[in-house]
N, C-alpha and C positions, 0 to 999 in steps of 0.2 A: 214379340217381346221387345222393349224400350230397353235401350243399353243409354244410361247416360252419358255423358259429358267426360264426366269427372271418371269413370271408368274408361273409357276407350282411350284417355291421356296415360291411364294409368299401366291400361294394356300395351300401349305405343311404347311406353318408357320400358317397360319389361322384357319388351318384344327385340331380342340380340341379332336377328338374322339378317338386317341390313346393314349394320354397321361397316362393314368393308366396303361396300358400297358408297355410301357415306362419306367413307375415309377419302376413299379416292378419289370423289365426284370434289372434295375441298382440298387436295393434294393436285388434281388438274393444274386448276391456276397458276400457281407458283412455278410448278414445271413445266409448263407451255412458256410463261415469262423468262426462267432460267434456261429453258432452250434456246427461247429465241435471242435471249443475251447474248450465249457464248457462238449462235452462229453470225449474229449480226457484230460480234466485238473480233471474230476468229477473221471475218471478212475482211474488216477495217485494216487488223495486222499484216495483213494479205497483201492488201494496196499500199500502206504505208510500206514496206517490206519493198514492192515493186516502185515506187517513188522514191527509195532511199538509192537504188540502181539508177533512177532514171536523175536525182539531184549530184549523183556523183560524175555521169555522164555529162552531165552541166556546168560542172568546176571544172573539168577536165578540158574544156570545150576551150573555154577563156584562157589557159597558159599550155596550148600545144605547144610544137616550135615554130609554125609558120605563126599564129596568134600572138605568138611572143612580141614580133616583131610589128606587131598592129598598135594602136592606142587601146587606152584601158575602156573605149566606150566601145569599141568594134568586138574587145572581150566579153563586156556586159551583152551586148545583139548577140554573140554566137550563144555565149550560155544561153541564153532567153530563148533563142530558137531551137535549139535543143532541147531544154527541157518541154516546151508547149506541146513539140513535134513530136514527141514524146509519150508525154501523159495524156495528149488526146484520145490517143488508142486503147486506152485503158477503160475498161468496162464498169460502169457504178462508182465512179470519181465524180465530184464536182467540186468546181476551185471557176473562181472567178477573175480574172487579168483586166490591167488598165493601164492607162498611157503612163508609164514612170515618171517616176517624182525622182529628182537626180539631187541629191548633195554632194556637194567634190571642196578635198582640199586639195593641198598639193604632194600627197601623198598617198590620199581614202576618195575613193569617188563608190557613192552609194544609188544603187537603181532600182527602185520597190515598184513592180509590178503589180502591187497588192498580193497574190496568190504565191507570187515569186519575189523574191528578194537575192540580188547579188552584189557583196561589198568585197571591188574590188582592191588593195593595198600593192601600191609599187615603191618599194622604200629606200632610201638610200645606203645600201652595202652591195655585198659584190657583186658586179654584174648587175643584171637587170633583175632583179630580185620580187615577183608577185606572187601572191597570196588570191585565191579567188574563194569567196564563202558564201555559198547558197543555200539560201532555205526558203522551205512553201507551208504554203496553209490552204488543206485542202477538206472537203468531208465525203466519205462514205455512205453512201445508199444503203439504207436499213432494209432488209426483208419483214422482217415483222415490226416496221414501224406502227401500226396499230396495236399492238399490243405494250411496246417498249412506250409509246407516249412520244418520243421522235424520228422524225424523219432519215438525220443521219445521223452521225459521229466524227468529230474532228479528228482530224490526225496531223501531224507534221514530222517535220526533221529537217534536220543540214548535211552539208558535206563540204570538207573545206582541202584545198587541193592548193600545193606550192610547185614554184619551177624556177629554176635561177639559168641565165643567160648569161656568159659571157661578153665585156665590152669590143669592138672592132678598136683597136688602137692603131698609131703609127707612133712610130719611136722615131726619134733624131738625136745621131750619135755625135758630141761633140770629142775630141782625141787634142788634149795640150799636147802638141810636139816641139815644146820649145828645149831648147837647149839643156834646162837645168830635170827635165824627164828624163837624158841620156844619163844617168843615175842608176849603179850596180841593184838588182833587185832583194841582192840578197848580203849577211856579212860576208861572207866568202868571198863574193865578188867584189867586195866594197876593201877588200884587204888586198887582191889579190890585183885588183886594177892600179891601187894605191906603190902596190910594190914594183908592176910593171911601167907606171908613168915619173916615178918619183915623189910619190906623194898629191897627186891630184885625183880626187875619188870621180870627178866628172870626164864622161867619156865625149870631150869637146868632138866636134865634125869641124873638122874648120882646115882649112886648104894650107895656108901657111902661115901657120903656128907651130907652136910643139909636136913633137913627132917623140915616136919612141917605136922600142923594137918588132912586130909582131911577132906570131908565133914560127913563123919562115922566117924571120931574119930581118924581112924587108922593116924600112923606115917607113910609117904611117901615122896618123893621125890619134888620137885619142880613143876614136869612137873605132875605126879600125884596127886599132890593139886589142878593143872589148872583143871584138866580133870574131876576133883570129883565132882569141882561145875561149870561145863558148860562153864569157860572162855574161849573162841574161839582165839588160840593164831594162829599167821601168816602161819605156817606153814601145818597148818591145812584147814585153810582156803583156801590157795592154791593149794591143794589139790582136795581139794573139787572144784577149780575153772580150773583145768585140767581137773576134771572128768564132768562140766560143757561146756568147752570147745571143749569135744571129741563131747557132744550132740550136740551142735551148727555145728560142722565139720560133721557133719553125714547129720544133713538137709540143708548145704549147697550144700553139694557134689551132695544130690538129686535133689534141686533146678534149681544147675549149669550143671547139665550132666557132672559133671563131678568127676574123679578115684582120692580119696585120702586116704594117708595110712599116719599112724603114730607110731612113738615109743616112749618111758618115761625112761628115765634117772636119776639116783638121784644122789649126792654130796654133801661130806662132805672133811674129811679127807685123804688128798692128798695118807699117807702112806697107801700101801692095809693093812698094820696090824691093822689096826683102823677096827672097825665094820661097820661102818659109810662112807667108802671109796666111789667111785665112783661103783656104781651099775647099770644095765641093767635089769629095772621090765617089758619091753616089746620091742620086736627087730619091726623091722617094720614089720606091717603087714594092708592089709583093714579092719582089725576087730576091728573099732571102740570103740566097746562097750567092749571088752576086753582089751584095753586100758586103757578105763575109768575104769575098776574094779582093773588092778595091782596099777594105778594111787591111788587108796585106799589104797593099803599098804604101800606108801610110812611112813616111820618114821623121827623124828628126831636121832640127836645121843645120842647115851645112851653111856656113861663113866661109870668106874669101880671109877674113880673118879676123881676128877679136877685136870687135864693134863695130865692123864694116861687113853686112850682110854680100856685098857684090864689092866689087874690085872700085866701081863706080859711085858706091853708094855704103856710107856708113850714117848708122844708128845711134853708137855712144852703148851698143848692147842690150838696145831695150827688145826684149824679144819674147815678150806675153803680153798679148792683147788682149786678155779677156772682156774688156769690155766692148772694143768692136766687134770681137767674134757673136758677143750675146746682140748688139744692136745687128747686124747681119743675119744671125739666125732668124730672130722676131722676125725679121721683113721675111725671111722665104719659109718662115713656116704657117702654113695653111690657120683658118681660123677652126678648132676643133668643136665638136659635138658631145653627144651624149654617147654615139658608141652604139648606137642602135639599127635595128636595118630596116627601120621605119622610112621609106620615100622622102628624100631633103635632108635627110640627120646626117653627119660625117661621123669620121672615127673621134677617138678622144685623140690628146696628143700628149706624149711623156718626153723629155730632153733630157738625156744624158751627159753629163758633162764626167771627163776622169780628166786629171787635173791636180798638181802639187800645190795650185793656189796661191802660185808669187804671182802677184800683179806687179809687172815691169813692162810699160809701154809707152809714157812719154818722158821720161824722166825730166820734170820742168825745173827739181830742185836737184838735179845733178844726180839724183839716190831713186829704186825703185819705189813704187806705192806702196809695195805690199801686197796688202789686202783687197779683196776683190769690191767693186765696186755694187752695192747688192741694189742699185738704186736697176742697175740693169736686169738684174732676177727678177725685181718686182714688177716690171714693165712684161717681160715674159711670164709669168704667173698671174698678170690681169689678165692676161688675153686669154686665160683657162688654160693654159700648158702645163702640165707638172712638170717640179724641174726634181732630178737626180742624182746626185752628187754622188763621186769617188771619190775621197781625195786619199791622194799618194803623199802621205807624210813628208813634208818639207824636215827636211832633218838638221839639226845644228850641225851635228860630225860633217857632214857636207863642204861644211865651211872650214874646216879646221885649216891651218895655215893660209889662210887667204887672211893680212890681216885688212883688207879695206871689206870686205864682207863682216867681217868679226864687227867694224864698228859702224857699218853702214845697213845691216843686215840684223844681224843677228839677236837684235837689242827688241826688236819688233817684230819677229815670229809670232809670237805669241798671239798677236793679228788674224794671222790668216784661217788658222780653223773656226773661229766664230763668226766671220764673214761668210764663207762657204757654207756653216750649220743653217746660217738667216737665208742664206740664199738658196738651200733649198726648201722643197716643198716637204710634211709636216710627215716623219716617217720615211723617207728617200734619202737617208745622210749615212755614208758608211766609210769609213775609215783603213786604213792599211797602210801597215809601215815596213819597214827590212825584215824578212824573210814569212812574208804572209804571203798568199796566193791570190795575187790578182784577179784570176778568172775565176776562180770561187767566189770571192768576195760582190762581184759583179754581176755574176749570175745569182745571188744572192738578194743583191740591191735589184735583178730584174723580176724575182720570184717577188719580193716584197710591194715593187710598182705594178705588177700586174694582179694581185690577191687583193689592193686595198684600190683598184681601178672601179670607180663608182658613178654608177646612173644619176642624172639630176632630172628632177622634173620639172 
């Protein structure tokens, strides 16, 4: 029997018992592809995911603490080696590396290994301040690249890693111990010195001049009236606020990891025939604490008598040098660095000067200068030093019944704190009058020279 054509299409079309079949033989396809999607995309996340460990290991690499102290290309080689040594181990990765391409400013140096990229940023704030950021481009090994139409799948990422160092510094303590620092530190004492001398608020050191009673009875000097009954005059106090400051610079340096060394300086008397001249009570050294204890001997000046520094030798009372003390400092302070502990770099260098800021040293018109001569700050501020000022408020009451001060003086104060502000460095200026605290104020002015101490490149 002949079944046509047009019947067995017809019986085929009617015929329900393969449809499932059917179904599923056209449902394969797509689910063999979305299989093989999510195992060949689950992979990818896989390796990226273990690349993203292996990029952070790489930032990490360039700002350790010994790396710290290396240059920003010896950063770029460890990351770079790190990450290679790395990702090599990694099973169905491929990434491709080349001889880097380096762009550098003076604060961004860029190193593209094609597969690896690391930019690294060393910028000027505190301390040694870098930034490391690494990123790769790598692809994944498909398993069903026959079916998917590719081979792999790209993947990337970055990791970006910071570390801030601390600078090495040295500090150089400059201490005015001239005459007019033996100044009560506080009103009390400024009242109390007044009524023990007769009305002169300066506690003179001077051999044979005025005397008055001390606290035993005996006849003494001005400055040994202060000291009989406890009066804390400027000079002393400052003193005591270096040898406070050396302590603070000791648990900084612990803190910060970081190497500083210091020296103490004193000034008076320009002429070296003075007793009182510019002296050297400690050359630099990391010995802290022996700092702090020459910082103890400092004195004021002691006169044979008013304007005769020595029996053999007078002055006219010119007895602040400021400007030779700044030209003798420049010559013995070393040329500073960056502060790094990179092989060749030295410390930075900060100068402290405390100081009421009368400039009185040759007197050529009979009268003091005043104002400090800031042409010598800027000679030390070329040479990279910061400079950091104290200044102990020159005070008018000082002068009160002295009338050759009243008209030789006093008419021109106004001088010397803007001389001092120019003469220091940008941020390093702090101020202090009758009854403030010295050693706060100073450990203050050092908290603020060591937070804004800055890497150059």
């Amino acid at each position: 029997m002949k079944i046509s054509f047009k019947s067995s299409m017809r019986r085929l079309m009617g015929d329900r018992r393969g449809n499932v079949l059917m179904i599923m033989g056209f449902a394969t396809i797509p689910m063999v592809f979305a299989t093989g999607m999510a195992i060949d995309y689950s992979g990818a996340a896989r390796l990226r995911t273990k690349l993203n460990a292996v990029a952070d290991a790489a930032a990490l690499a360039a700002v350790t603490t010994p790396m710290m102290s290396q240059t920003r290309e010896a950063g770029a080689l460890a990351a770079y080696t790190m990450f290679t040594s790395q990702a090599s181990n990694i099973k169905g990765l491929e990434y491709t590396v080349t001889s880097p391409v380096i762009t550098s400013t003076a604060t961004v140096a860029s190193y593209d290994y094609g597969a690896f990229k690391i930019v690294i940023t060393q910028t000027n704030s505190t301390g040694i301040n870098r930034t490391a950021v690494v990123s790769y481009k790598a692809r994944s090994q498909n398993s069903f690249a026959g079916v998917l139409g590719m081979a792999t799948l790209p993947i990337s990422g970055s990791s970006t890693t910071n570390a801030k160092v601390a600078p090495n510094i040295d500090f150089y303590v400059l201490l005015d111990t001239s005459g007019s620092m033996a100044f009560p530190a506080t009103s009390g004492g400024i009242t109390q010195l007044r009524s023990l001398t007769g009305g002169c608020a300066f506690a003179c050191h001077s051999t044979n001049d005025a005397t008055a009673r001390s606290k035993n009875g005996s006849y003494t000097d001005y400055y040994g009236v202060a000291l009989s009954y406890g009066i804390p005059l400027r000079v002393d106090e400052a003193r005591k606020a270096v040898q406070s400051m050396m302590a603070q610079a000791t648990q900084t340096s612990a803190n910060n990891n970081a190497d500083y060394q210091a020296a103490m300086y004193t000034f008076a008397a320009a002429d070296p025939r003075a007793p009182n001249s510019f002296k050297m009570l400690a050359s630099l050294t990391d010995n802290l604490q022996y700092v702090s204890d020459r910082a103890a001997q400092a004195q004021t000046s002691l006169y044979y008598n008013n304007g005769c520094p020595t029996k053999g030798f007078c002055n006219n009372d010119a007895d602040t040098g400021s400007s030779d003390a700044f030209v003798k400092m420049n010559a013995l302070m070393r040329l500073p660095g960056n502060g790094t502990n990179v092989l060749g770099d030295r410390p930075q260098g900060i100068m402290f000067v405390i100081t009421d800021g009368m400039r009185d040293e040759q007197r050529a018109s009979g009268v003091p200068e005043i104002a400090f001569d800031t042409s010598w700050c800027a000679a030390v501020k070329a040479k990279g030093i910061r400079v950091a000022i104290l200044y102990t408020e020159y005070l008018k009451m000082s002068m009160d019944g002295d009338a050759w001060s009243q008209a030789n003086v006093v008419p021109y104060l106004s001088q010397v704190e803007p001389a001092l502000q120019n003469c220091s460095s940008d941020g390093l200026y702090y101020k202090v009058t009758t009854d403030d605290d010295i050693s706060t104020a100073l450990n203050r002015l050092f908290s603020q020279a060591v937070s804004t101490a800055r890497i150059t490149q």
